[in-house]
Every structure is written in C-alpha cells, then in structure tokens.
N, C-alpha and C positions, 0 to 999 in steps of 0.2 A: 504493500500500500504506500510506504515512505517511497519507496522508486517512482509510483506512479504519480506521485506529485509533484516528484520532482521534473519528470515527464511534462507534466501537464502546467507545470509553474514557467517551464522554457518556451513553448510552445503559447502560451498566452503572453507573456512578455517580450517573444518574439516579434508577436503578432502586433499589441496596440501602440508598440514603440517605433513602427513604420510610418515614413511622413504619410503616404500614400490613405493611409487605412483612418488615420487623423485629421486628412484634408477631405477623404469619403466620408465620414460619419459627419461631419459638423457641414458636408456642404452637400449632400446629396439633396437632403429636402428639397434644398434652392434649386437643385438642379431639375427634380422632378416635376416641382409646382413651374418650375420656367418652360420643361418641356409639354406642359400641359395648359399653360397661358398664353405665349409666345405664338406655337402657331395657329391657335383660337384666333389671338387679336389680328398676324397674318391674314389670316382668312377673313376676318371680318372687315377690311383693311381693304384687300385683295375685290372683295364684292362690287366695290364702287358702286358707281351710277349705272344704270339699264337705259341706254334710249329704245323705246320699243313701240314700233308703230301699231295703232290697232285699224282692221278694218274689218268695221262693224257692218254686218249686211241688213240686221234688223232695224238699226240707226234710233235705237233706243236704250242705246247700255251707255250713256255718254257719262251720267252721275257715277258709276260702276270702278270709272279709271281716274273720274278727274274729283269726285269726293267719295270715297270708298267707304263702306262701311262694315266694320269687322265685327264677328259674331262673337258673342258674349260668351265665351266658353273660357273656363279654366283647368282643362286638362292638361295634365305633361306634356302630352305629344305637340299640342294647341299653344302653350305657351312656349316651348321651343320655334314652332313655326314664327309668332310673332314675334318673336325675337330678330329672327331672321329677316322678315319683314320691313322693321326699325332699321335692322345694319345697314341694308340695299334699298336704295330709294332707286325711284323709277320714274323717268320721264315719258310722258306717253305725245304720242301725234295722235288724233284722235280723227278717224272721217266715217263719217255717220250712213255709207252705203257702201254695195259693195263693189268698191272698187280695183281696177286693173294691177294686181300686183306685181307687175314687171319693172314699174319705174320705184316700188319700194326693194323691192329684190338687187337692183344694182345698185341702191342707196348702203345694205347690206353687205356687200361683197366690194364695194370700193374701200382704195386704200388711206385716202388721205381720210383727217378726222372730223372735219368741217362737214357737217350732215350726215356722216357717218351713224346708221343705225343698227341696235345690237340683236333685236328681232323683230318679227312681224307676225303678227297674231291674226287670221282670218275667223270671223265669226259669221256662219253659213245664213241666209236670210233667214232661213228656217226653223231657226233655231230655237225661241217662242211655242213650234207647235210641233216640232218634230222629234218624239225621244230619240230619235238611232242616230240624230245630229252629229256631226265631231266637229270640234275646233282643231285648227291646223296651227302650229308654229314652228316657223322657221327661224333659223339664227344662225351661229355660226361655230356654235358647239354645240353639238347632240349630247353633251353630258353637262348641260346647264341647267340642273334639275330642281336648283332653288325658283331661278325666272318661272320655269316651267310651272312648279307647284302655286305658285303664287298666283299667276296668270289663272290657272284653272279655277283655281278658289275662289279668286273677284271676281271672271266671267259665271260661274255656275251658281256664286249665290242670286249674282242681279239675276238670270234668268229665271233661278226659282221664285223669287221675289216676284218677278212680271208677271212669271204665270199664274200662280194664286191670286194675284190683283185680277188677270182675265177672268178668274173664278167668281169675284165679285165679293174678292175681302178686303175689308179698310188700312187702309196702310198702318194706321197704328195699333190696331187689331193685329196687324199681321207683322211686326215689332215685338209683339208680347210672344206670340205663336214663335216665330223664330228664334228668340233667347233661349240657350240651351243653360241646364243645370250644370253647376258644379259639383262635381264627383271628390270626396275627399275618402283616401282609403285611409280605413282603420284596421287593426288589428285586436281581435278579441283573444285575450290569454284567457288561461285555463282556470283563473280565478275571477273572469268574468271584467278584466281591467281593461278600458280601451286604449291604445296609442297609438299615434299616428305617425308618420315619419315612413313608408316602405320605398321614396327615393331615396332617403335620407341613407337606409339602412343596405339598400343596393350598390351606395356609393362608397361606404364605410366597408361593407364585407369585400369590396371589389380589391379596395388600398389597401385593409390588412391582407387578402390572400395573398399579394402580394411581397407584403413584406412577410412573409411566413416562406414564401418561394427565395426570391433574391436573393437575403442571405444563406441560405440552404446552397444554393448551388457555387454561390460566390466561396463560402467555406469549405465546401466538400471538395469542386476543383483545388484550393490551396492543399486539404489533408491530402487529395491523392498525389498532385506534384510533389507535393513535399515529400512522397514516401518514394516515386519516382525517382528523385534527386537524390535522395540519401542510399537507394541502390544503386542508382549512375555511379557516384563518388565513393562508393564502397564505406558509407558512414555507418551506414546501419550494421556490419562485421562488427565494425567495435561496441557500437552501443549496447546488440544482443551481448557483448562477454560480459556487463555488466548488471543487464536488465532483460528481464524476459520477453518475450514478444508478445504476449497478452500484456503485461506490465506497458510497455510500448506505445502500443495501439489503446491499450484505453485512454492511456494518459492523453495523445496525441488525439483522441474524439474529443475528451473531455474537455481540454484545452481550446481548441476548436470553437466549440458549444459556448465555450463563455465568452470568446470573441465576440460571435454572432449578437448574445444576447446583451454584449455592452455595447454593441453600435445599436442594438432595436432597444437598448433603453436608452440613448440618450435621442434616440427619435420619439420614442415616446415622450418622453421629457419635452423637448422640443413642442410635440403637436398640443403635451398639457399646456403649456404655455400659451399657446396660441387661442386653444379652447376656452382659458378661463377667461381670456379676452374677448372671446365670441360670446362667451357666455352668462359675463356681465354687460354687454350691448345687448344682449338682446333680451337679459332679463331688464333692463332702461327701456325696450320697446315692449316689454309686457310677454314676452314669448318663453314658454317653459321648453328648452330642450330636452328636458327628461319624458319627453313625450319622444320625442326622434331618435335618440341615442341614450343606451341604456350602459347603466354600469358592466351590467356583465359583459360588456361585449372587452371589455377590457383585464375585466378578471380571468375568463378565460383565454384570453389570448398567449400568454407565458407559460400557459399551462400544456396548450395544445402544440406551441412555438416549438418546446421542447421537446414533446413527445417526436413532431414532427423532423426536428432538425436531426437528432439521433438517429432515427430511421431511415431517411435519408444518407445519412454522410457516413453511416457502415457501406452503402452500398460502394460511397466512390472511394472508401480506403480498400474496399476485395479490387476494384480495377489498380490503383495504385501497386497492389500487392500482387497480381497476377501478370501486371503488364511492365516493358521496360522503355516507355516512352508514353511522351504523352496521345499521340497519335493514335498508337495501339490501345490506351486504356479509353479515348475516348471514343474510338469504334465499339468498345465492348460495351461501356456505359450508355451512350446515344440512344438506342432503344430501349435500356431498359428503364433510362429516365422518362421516358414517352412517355412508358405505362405506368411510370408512378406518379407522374402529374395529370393524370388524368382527371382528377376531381378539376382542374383547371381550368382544363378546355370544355367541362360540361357545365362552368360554375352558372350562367344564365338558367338552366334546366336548375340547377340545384337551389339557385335563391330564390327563383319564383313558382318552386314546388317542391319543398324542404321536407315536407313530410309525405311523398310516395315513397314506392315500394322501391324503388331505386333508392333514391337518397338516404333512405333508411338502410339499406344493405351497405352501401359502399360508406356509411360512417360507422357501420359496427365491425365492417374487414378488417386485416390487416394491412397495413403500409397507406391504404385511403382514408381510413380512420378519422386520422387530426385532424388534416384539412377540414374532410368533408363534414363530420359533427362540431368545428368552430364555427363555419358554414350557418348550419342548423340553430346554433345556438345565436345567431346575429338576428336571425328573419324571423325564426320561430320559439317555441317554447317546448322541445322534445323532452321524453321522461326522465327523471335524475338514473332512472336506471338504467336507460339508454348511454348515458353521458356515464356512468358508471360503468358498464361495460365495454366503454370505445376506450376509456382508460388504458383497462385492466389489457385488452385486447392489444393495445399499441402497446404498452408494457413487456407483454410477452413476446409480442414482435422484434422489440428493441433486444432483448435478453438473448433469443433464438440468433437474432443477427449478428449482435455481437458474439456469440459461441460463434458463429459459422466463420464470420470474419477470422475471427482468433487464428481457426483453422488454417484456413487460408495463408494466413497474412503469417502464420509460422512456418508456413514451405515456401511460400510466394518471394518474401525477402530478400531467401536467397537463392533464388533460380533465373538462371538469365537465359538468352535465346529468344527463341519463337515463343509468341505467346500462345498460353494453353487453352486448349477445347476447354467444352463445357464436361465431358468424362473425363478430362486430368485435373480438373479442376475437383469433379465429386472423389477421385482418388487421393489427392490430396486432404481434402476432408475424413477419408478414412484412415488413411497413415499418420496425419498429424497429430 
C-alpha cells in the first residue's frame, strides 16, 4: 500500500505541476463558452440584410411583408425562430400582381451590389383559394433555410388570415382565434412536486456529460502513453524491481483519477461562482432557480464522475500495457471506446425518455452504468434502488477491471514486438 502511494503521489504531482494542465484547467471554460458564443454571434453577424423581392399574384398580402404580424406563441422551437427573425432583417420590393420574373431573376444573379437582390419569392394568384398552391423561391443559395423559413411563415399566416376573413370572420375575432397558448413543461416527481426547467435540464445534463467524457479520455490517453513510454525507455525494468505491477498500475489509475477530479473541481468551483451570480440576479428578478436546476444534479455528479472515470481508464492502461506505440494501442482502443460511449451518442433518446426500457437497462449494465443513470438522475427521478444498484454494478465493474488489467498489465510491461491478438491476450490473463 506504502508503494502505491508512492506510485500515485509521483504520478499526481507529475501531473498538476505541468504548465500545460494549469493553463487547461483555469482556461478551458473560457475557451469553451468562446467556442460556443463566438461562432453564434459569427452567425448572427454573418445573416445581414435579405433584399428579397416578393411577387405577389393575389396583390393582397402587401400588410404580410411590409407590417408583419407574428403569432403569439411561446414555445422553444417559436422562440428560437424569432430570435432568428430579430438577427436578419429583410428588405422587401413588394409588387402587388403577378409579374414577369425575368427582369427580377437577373436582378438576382448580377454581380455588382447596386440592386442586387438576394431572392425572389413568387406567390401563385391562386393562392387564397387553392390548397395544393406552392410558393416558389429562388435565390442564390439553396441552403438558405433561415430566409426560407421565415418567408413561408409571413406568407402562410397572411393567407390563413384572408381566408377565414372570406369565411366571414371579424378581424378581431379572428386575432383572439389565432393567439396560440403557451405550453410550459412541468415535471411531476414522485412526491407529487412540480418543477419546471426541462430546457434548462437538457442543457445542464448535455455540459456535465460532457465533462464526465473529456476528462476521461484526456486522462486515460496520458495513463496509456505514459505506460507506452516507460516501456519504450525500459523504465518500467526498474521500477517493477522495486514495486509490483499491480502496486504500479493502481497507483498510476489512482493518481490519474485525482488529476481528473482537481481540474473538474476547480471547474466546478468556477461555474459555482458564476451561478451564485446568476443566482442572486435572478432571485432580484423574483425567479427561483431551484425550480430549473436541482441540487442533486451536483451531488451526484462526483459520485458517478468516479465510478465512470475508473472504468474507463483501466481500459486505456490494458492498451498501454499490451501495445508498444501509441499507434498500435490506439487501433486497439478506437472501437472499443465507440462502444463505451455509447450512452453518448444516444444521450437525446436518453434525456427525453429516461425512464424506458432502454434507459433503464443500459444504467443498470456495466461500463454504461455512470453515464447513463447521472443521465437519469438530471431529467428524472429513478428508484434509490435503481441508483443503488448502478453503484454496486459499476463497482464490481471497476474491481473485475482492474483484476483483468493487473493481468495484463503484468505480462504486457514487459513484452515487446507485434502487438497481441485478443487469444494472447486471454493467455496472458491465464498465466499471469
């Protein structure tokens, strides 16, 4: 046990004594929240101005483009649209019949910028009385699908609008009729509490999954190089005459793991910061965030972070241990990492249906466990039994692993050449 501290005391102080690892932990945030604003405001930047001709064949949609009126909706998907909306303003030319669009078509595809327009929107005369109608737009990107959506939306409400006035409904009758309700999603637990917040909660499980991944693979690459390099260098010769190769390799996980978990505390530290700031603003605007984000989502996170990073980064010290470059262990690792981030690439299916028969199997497995029941535990409110036995289950995972690793990693050391099959590999496990 004294060995392995000793182990695990060089291998952590190796670690947070790197300028590298001290200028990633205090500057990552910035760098993330930059990559995640930057090219937002790009884009919204980038939208500019629309000049876009309309030509109207019914010669009744003129209010439509030139005072528009947007539908009283506040859903998610509704409130990103008008957002989008706001960014990109649009100039419109407006001609009230329908006319010859050849002389707007080369208005379109000229080069100079002086009347230069960005599309042309045809509305069929028919339009009023014909459902199988289409509107046409052209422009000069077929993947300008913001103009697109917006266009459809102004055109399709004024004609709904027309056409119920032909029905003989009073315009401000038909103002109330059109006001659409506001959907606020709640969430009922199992002791009958409501809370609200499920973008809130999509947004927060999306950032931790992540940081539950990143460091994971950031660490586990370093354990397997490291173990790669100290066979290159014939270091590890010496160190086994003093220490055992289980002795070794625990130290060298455990050391590892605390890395990880002093860069994701002092990110944690960090967003505390931030949130008690958000969260005395907005208790001044009267707004309780313990409606939207819940304590536990923080309590278990170090809990699962753990389970998860252990089980993980045994896998990349068997490649370090089996392989003699980094090349070779990263061909061996590459798929099998695929399959253990799986809860990853299904995380949409898992946050917004946390309790089927899926999500419930692959948080009580082994090696999907963490992830997928920290998951569960952000969106939903699953049994403590449940969460009780994703523990015990990743625990035994962890325990198995490192037995196999040990294996491993006690023939692996010191074997050089071709790297070995998956049968020299369970031979090894037999002999060692």
């Amino acid at each position: 046990m004294k060995k392995t501290l000793v182990v695990f005391k060089r291998e952590y102080l190796q670690a947070v004594r790197r300028k590298m690892f001290i200028f990633m932990t205090f500057a990552f945030p910035a760098l993330m929240a930059a990559l995640m604003v930057i090219p937002s405001f790009l884009m919204m930047r980038g939208l500019g101005e629309k000049h876009v001709a309309i030509l109207d064949g019914t010669g009744k949609l003129r209010d439509a483009y030139l005072h528009p009126t947007a539908p009283a909706a506040k859903t998610d998907l509704q409130k990103v649209q008008k957002s989008r909306e706001v960014s990109q303003s649009m100039q419109f030319d407006y001609v009230d019949h329908a006319a010859d669009p050849k002389p707007y078509f080369s208005r379109l595809t000229q080069q100079r910028k002086d009347g230069q327009l960005d599309g042309v929107l045809i509305v069929p005369p028919d339009a009023l009385t014909n459902p199988d109608a289409h509107l046409k737009y052209y422009s000069r990107s077929a993947t300008d699908f913001i103009s697109q959506e917006r266009l459809s939306s102004m055109t399709n409400r004024a004609v709904q609008r027309l056409r119920l006035q032909a029905h003989g409904l009073d315009p401000d009758v038909l103002n109330r009729v059109m006001t659409e309700m506001t959907l606020d999603s709640l969430q009922l637990s199992k002791t009958g509490e409501e809370k609200k917040g499920g973008s809130a909660n999509f947004f927060v499980g999306f950032v931790l999954c992540a940081l539950l991944i990143l460091p994971t693979i950031i660490s586990g690459l370093d354990v397997m190089r490291g173990i790669i390099q100290e066979k290159t260098d014939r270091v590890v010769e010496v160190l086994i005459s003093s220490v055992t190769p289980s002795e070794l390799l625990i130290g060298k996980i455990l050391g590892t793991a605390a890395v990880g978990l002093t860069q994701i505390g002092v990110w944690l530290v960090m967003l505390f910061g931030v949130s008690v700031y958000g969260a005395a603003t907005a208790a001044v605007a009267g707004v309780n965030l313990s409606q939207f984000i819940r304590a536990q989502t923080f309590v278990y996170f170090p809990i699962f972070f753990i389970l998860a990073f252990l089980t993980y980064v045994c896998v990349y010290a068997i490649g370090g241990a089996a392989c003699n470059s980094d090349r070779e262990a990263q061909q061996l690792i590459a798929p099998i990492t695929m399959v253990m981030f799986l809860p990853w690439f299904i995380l949409v299916v898992l946050i917004t249906n946390p309790d089927s028969t899926l999500s419930t199997s692959f948080s009580l497995s082994p090696v999907f466990g963490p992830m997928t029941m920290y998951i569960r535990t952000l969106v939903s409110d699953p049994p403590p039994i449940q969460i009780a036995i994703s523990i015990l289950v990743s625990i035994a995972t962890i325990a198995l692993f490192l037995w196999i690793t040990a294996k491993i990693f006690r023939v692996g050391i010191l074997s050089y050449g071709k790297r070995p099959t998956i049968p020299e590999l369970w031979r090894w496990m037999k002999v060692a």
